[in-house]
C-alpha positions in Angstrom: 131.8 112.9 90.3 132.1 109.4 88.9 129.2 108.2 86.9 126.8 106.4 89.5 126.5 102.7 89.6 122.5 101.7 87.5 122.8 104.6 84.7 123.2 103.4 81.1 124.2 105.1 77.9 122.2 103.9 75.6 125.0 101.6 74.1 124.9 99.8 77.1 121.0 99.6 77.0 121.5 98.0 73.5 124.1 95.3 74.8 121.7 94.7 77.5 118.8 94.1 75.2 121.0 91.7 73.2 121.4 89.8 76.3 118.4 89.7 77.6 118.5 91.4 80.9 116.0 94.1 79.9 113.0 93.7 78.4 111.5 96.3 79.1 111.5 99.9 78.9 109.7 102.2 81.3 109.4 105.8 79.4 107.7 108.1 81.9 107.2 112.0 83.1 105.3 113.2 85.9 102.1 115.1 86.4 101.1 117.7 88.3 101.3 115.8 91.3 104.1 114.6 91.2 103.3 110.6 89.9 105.2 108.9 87.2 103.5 108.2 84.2 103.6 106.9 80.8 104.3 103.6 78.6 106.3 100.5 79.4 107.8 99.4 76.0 109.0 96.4 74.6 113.0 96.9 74.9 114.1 95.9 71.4 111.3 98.3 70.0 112.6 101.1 72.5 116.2 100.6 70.8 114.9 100.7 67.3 112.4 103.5 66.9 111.6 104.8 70.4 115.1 106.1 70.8 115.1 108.0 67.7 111.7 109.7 67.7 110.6 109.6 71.6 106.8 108.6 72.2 103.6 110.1 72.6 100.7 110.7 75.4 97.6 112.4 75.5 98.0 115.8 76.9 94.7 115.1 78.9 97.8 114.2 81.9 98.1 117.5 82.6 94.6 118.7 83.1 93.6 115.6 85.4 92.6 115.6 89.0 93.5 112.1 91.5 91.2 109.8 89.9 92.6 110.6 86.3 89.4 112.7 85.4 89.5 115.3 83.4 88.8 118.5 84.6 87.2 120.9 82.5 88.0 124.6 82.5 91.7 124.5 81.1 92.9 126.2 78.0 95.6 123.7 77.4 94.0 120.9 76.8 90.0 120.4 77.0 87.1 118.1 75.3 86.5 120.8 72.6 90.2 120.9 71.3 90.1 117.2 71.2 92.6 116.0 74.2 95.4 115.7 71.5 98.9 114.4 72.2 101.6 116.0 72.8 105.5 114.6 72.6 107.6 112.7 74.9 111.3 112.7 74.5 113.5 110.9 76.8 116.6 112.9 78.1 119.3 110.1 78.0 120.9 111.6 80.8 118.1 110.1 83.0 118.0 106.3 81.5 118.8 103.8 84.4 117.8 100.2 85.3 115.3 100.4 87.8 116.4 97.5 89.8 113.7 96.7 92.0 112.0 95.4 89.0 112.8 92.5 86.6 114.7 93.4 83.9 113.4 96.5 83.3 114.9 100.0 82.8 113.3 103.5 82.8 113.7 106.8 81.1 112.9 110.0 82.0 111.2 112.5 79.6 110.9 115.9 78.6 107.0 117.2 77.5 107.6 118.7 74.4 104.7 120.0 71.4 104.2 117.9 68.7 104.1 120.7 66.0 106.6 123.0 67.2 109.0 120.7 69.6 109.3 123.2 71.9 109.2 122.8 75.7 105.9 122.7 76.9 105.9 125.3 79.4 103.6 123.7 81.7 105.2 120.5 82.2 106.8 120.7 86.0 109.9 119.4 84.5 109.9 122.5 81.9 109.1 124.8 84.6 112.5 123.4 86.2 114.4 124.2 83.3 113.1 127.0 82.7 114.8 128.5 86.2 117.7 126.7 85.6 118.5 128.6 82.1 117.4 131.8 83.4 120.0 130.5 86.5 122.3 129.9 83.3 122.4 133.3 82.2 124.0 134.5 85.2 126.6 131.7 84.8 125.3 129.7 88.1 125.0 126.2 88.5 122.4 124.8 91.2 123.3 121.9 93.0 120.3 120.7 95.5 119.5 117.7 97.5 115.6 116.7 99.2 115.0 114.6 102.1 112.5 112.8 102.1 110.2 110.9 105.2 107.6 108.5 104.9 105.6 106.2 107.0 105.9 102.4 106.4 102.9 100.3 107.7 102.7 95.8 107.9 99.6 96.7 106.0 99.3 96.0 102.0 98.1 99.1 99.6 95.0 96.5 98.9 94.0 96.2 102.6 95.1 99.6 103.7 92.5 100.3 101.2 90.2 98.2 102.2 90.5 99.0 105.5 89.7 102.7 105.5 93.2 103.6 105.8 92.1 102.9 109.7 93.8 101.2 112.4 96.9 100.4 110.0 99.4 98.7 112.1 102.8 100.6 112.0 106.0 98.9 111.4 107.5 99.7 114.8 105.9 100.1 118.2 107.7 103.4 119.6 109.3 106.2 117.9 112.8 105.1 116.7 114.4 108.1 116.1 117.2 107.5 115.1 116.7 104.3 117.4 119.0 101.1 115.8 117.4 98.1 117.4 113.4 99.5 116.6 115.5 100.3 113.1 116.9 96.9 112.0 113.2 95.4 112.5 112.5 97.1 109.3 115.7 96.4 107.7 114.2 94.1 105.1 112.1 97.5 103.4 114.9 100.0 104.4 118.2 97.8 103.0 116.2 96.4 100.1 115.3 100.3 99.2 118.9 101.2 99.5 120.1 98.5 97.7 117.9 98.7 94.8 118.2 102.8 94.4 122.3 102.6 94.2 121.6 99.8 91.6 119.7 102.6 90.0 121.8 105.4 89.4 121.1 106.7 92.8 123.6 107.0 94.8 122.5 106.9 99.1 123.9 108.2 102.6 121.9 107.1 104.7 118.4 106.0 106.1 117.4 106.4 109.6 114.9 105.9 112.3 112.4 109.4 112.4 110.2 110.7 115.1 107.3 109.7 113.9 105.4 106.3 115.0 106.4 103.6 112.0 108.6 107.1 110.3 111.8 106.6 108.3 114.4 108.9 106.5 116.3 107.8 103.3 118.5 110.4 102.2 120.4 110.1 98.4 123.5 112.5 97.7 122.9 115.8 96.5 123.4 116.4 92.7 122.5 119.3 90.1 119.4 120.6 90.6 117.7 118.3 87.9 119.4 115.6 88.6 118.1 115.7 91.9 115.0 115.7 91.3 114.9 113.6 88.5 116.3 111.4 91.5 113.7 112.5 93.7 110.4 111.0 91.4 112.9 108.0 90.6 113.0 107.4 94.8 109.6 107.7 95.4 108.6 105.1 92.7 110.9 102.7 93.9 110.3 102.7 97.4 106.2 102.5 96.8 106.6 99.3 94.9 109.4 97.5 96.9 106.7 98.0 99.7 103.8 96.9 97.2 105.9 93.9 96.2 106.5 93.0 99.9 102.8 93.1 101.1 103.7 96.6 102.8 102.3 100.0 102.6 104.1 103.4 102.9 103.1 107.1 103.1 104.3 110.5 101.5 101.6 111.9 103.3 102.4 115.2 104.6 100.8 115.0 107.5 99.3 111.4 107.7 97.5 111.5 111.4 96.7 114.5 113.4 99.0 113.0 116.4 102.0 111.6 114.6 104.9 113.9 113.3 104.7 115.5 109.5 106.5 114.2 106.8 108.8 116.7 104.9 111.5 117.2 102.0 113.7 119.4 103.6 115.3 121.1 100.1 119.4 121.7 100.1 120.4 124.0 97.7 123.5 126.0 96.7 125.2 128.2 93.8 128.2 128.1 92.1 130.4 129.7 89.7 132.9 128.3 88.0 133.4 125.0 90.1 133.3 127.6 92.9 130.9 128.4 95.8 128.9 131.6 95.0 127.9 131.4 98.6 131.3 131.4 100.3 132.9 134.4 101.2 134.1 136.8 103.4 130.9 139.4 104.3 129.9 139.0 108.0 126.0 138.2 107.8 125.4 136.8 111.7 127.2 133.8 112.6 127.9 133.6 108.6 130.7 134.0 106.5 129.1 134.6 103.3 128.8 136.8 99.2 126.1 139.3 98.8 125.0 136.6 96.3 124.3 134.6 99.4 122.9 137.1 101.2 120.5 138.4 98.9 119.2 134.6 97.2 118.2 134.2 100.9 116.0 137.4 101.1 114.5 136.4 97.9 113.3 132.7 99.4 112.4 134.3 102.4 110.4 137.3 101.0 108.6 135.0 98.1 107.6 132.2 100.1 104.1 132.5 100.4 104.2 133.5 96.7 104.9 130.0 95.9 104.0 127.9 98.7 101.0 125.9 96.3 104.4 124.3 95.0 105.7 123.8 98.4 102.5 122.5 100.3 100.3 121.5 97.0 97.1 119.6 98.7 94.6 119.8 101.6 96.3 118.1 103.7 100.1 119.5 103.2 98.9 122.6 105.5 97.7 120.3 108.3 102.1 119.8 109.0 102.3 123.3 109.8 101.9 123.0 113.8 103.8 125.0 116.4 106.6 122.6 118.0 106.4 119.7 115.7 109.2 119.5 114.0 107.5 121.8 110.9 108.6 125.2 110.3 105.6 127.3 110.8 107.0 131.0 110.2 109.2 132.9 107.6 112.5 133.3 109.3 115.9 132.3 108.8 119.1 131.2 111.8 121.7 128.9 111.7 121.3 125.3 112.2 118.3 125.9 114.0 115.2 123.4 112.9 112.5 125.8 114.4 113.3 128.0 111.4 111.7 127.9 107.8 115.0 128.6 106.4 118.0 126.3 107.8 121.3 128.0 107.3 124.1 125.2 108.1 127.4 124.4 106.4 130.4 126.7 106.0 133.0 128.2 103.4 132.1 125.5 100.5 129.7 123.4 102.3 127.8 126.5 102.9 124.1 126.0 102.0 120.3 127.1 102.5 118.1 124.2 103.9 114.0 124.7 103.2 112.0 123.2 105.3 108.8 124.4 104.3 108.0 121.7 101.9 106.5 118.6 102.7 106.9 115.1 101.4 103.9 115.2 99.3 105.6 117.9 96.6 106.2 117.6 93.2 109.9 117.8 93.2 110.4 119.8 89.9 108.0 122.4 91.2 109.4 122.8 94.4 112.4 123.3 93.2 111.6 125.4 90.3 109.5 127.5 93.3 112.8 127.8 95.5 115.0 128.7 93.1 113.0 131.2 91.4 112.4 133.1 94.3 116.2 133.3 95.3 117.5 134.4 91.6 114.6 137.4 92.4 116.3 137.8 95.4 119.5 138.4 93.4 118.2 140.9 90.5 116.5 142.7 92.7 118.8 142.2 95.8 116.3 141.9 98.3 117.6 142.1 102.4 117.0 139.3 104.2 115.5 139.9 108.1 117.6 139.7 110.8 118.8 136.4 112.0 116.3 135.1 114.5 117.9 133.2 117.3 115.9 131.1 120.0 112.7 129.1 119.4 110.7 130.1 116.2 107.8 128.3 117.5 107.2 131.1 120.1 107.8 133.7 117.7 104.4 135.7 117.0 105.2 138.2 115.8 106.6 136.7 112.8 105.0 136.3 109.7 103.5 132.8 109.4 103.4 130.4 106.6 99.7 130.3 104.7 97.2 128.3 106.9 95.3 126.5 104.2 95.3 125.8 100.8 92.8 128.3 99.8 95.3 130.7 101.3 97.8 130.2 99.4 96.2 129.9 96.1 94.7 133.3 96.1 98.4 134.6 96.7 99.8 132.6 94.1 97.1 133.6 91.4 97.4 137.3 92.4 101.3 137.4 92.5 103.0 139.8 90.2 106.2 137.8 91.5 104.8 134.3 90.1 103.5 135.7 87.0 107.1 137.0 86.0 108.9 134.2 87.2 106.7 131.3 85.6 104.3 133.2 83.0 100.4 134.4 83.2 99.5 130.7 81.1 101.4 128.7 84.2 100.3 130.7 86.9 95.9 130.6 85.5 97.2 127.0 84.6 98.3 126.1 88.0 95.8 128.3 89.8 92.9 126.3 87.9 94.4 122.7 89.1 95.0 123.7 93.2 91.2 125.4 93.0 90.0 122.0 91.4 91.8 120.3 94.1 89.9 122.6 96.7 87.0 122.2 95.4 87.2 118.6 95.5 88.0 118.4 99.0 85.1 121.0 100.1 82.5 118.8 98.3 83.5 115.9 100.6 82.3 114.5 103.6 85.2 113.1 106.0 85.5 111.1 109.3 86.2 114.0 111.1 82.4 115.5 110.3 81.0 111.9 110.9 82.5 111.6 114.4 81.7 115.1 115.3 78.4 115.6 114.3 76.8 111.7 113.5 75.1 111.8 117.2 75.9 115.2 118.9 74.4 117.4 115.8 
């Protein structure tokens, strides 16, 4: 593929600087949630030492809940070792002007330690690479793409906040899916965004009208694996501050009001081998021509779901999507082209591919897709059967096995699995387990709406 319009070597960052058309360097990773964070540096001191030697953060990032607190309880980093640093270097791969901004460019960065520069292997983007060597080994290359939805509100961020987040006034008036004329009425956010991520290195499809009051999709091509979602975090960042900048607020929310539609990332992924599809082939698996490679990555996603659904559905509120007939999958089953079903087989021969839907729009990208492809190279070593193709409504399915119902749910799986602690190691599984517990224990401590309209009088 041609080298996307927005990404710079860093030759061109330096004739850039020389001109004057960036200043300024963002140099950022993500945390466990999934937010960019880091340093914005001066560009001609980015091109003279940053470049070379990388940067530094405190490692407090990864032990912090929503409000940047630090949480106590974590062996990696805590008050009595200090809160040290630990190293960022940027992966030039990643470097990009970010174009909604002025005359700026970003980096993305890999979380290293300071003493012995090795990955560190908590860091969701290390936990991504870490699948994708042990992918490596086997000679596969993982090519992915997410799609993402998002609600989009007249409101600003300041006076959503103000307000409650209550009685927000959506963008459009009925559902527009896939509507053009309730579409073009937000063609100022939706063009802008497309505009500024192919200026960005991030090359776009499409963006569309969703079923949702005030929902939109923008989907970007499919890339490797990384790549993706490096593209992914990059996405998500723009489109929250073109809408900031335009007095607008939007949403990853996974499921932002109990009687509007869920917002997902529907995860793409496929294998190759040698510039060829190790999914194509000629085994009869249902309607699907397909490899026993195929065949068995499938049964591995399918039977380690629940083993890694904190990655797919990380906060309270992810597990409030999973709701018979709307739209999310709400049971472990796979058919073909069929959007009931937790696993989406569409595509054929090359184009032949496993949609997720599981997943909603509120996952960290690098651990979803660390999750998904973990569970599908165990469903290669260990060449574990998929179920029979289900065919017909999913929804009405009981007798499949469902998807975890809360958060709590699925933490106690994932800190039990045998599965997890192979894939990702006992430090990142306690590690991980001790963050989602934190976040439940946040929410169980609060006192919502819901409580105060229920039991205020009637109690």
């Amino acid at each position: 593929m041609p080298k996307p319009q927005g990404l710079l070597t860093i030759d061109q960052l330096r004739e850039a600087v020389e001109q004057e058309t960036i200043e300024t360097i963002i140099v950022a990773f993500t945390d466990h949630y999934g937010r960019l964070v880091g340093k914005r540096f001066d560009a001609d001191f980015f091109v003279e030492d940053i470049y070379k030697h990388g940067t530094h953060s405190c490692n407090y990032l990864l032990t912090t809940d929503m409000e940047m607190e630090p949480v106590p309880g974590y062996t990696f980093a805590n008050w009595e070792l200090g809160y040290g640093d630990f190293h960022l270097v940027p992966d030039f791969s990643t470097l990009r002007v970010a174009a909604w901004l002025d005359r700026t460019a970003m980096v993305i960065c890999d979380v290293k330690n300071e003493k012995t520069h090795e990955y560190i292997d908590l860091a969701p983007r290390s936990l991504l690479r870490k699948q994708l060597k042990r992918a490596a080994q086997d000679g596969f290359e993982i090519l992915a793409a997410s799609e993402l939805e998002y609600y989009l509100f007249e409101n600003s961020f300041r006076d959503a906040n103000a307000m409650g987040y209550q009685q927000l006034q959506p963008v459009g008036w009925y559902i527009e899916d896939y509507h053009i004329l309730q579409g073009t009425r937000t063609e100022p956010f939706n063009a802008a965004a497309r505009r500024y991520l192919k200026q960005s290195g991030i090359p776009v499809e499409n963006s569309k009208g969703e079923w949702g009051l005030g929902q939109h999709e923008l989907n970007v091509r499919y890339a490797e694996i990384l790549d993706m979602a490096d593209r992914h975090v990059v996405y998500k960042q723009c489109l929250k501050e073109v809408a900031d900048a335009m007095g607008w607020s939007i949403t990853f929310m996974a499921k932002f009001a109990a009687d509007r539609a869920g917002s997902s990332c529907h995860i793409h992924i496929s294998l190759w081998k040698d510039g060829e599809s190790a999914f194509a082939g000629d085994n009869q698996f249902g309607p699907v021509k397909c490899t026993d490679t195929f065949r068995w990555f499938l049964g591995g996603c399918i039977a380690h779901a629940p083993d890694v659904m904190v990655f797919y559905a990380p906060t309270i509120n992810s597990y409030k999507r999973y709701v018979d007939g709307s739209w999310a999958p709400t049971r472990l089953a796979w058919s073909y082209d069929n959007r009931t079903a937790g696993f989406r087989v569409v595509g054929q021969g090359k184009s032949l591919r496993i949609e997720c839907r599981i997943p909603g729009a509120d996952c960290n990208p690098y651990l979803a897709f660390a999750g998904l492809l973990a569970c599908g190279l165990e469903g290669i070593e260990k060449q574990i059967e998929p179920p029979t193709i289900f065919e017909g409504d999913i929804y009405a399915a009981a007798h499949l096995p469902r998807v975890p119902y809360t958060l709590a749910e699925a933490i106690t799986i994932f800190a039990n699995s045998p599965f997890a602690k192979r894939a990702f190691g006992d430090d990142v599984v306690e590690h991980y387990t001790h963050f989602y517990r934190s976040e439940q224990a946040a929410y169980n401590s609060s006192v919502t709406d819901w409580e105060r309209k229920r039991y205020f009088e009637r109690i």
